[in-house]
N, C-alpha and C positions, 0 to 999 in steps of 0.2 A: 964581132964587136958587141957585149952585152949591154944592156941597157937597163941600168938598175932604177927598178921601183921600190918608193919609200911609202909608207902608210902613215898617214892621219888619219886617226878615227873617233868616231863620237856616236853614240847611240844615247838611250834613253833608260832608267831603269824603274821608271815608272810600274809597271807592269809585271815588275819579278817582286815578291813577296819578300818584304822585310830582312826577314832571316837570311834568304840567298841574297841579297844585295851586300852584304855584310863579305860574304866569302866569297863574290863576285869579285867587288873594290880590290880587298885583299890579293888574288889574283889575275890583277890585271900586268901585262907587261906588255911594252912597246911592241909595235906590230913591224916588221920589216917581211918584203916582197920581193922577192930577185929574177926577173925574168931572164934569161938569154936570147936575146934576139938576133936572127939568123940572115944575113941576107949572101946573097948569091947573085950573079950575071948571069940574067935572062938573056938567052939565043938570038933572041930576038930586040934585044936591047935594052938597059934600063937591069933594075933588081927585083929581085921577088924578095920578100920578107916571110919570115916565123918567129913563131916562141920556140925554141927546142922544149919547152916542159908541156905548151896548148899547141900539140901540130893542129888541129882543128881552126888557131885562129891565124890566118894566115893574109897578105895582100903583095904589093906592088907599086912600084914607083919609076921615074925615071932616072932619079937620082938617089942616093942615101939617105938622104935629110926626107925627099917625098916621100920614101918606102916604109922610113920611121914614123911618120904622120901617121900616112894610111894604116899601118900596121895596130896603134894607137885606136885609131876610127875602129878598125874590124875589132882590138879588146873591147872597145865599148859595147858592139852591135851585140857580140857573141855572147858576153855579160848579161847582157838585155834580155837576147833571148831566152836565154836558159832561165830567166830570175820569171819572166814571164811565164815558162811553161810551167815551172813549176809551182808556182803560183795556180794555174790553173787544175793541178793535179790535187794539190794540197791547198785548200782555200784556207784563208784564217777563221778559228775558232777560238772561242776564249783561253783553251788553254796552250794556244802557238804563242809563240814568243818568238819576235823575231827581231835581228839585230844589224845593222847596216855599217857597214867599214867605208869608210872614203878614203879612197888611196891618189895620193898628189904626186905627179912625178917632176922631180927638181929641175 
C-alpha cells in the first residue's frame, strides 16, 4: 500500500546574492515526494513497516494504521540524524548556503 508524500516548501533567499536569486525564482517548481511504504505480517504478530526507496528507515506496529505512524516517527528520527551528523562534519561557514524543505503529508 504506498503512501504518497506531498511537499510544502519554504526557505529564505536572504543569503544567495542578487544575481542567483533572479535564476533561482525563475527555476523553482513544485516539489512532490513519493515514498512506498511497505508493510508485511510479523510472525510474531502485528506488521513491520518500510520505505522500499529508505530500507534504512524502517519500524512496526500492531496494526496498519500504528505501523504507518511509527514508520512516519522513524522518517523523522532518521532525518534528524543524518541532518545532524552532517552538520557536524560540515559546520556552517559564510559561504554554506543552506536550504530547508517541509514536507506535509495529506
Amino acid at each position: 500500500m504506498p503512501h504518497r508524500v506531498l511537499a510544502n516548501w519554504q526557505f529564505s533567499l536572504e543569503k544567495i546574492p542578487a544575481i542567483d536569486q533572479v535564476s533561482l525564482v525563475m527555476s523553482l517548481k513544485p516539489l512532490h515526494l513519493r515514498l512506498t511504504a511497505i508493510y508485511e505480517v510479523a510472525p510474531e504478530g502485528g506488521y513491520t513497516s518500510t520505505f522500499e526507496e529508505l530500507p534504512d528507515v524502517f519500524s512496526e506496529g500492531e496494526t496498519i494504521e500504528e505501523a504507518k505512524a511509527n514508520l512516519m516517527d522513524a522518517l523523522e528520527l532518521v532525518l534528524s540524524y543524518h541532518r545532524d551528523q552532517a552538520r557536524k562534519r560540515q559546520p556552517h561557514q559564510s559561504s554554506t548556503i543552506r536550504e530547508t524543505f517541509e514536507f506535509a503529508v495529506p
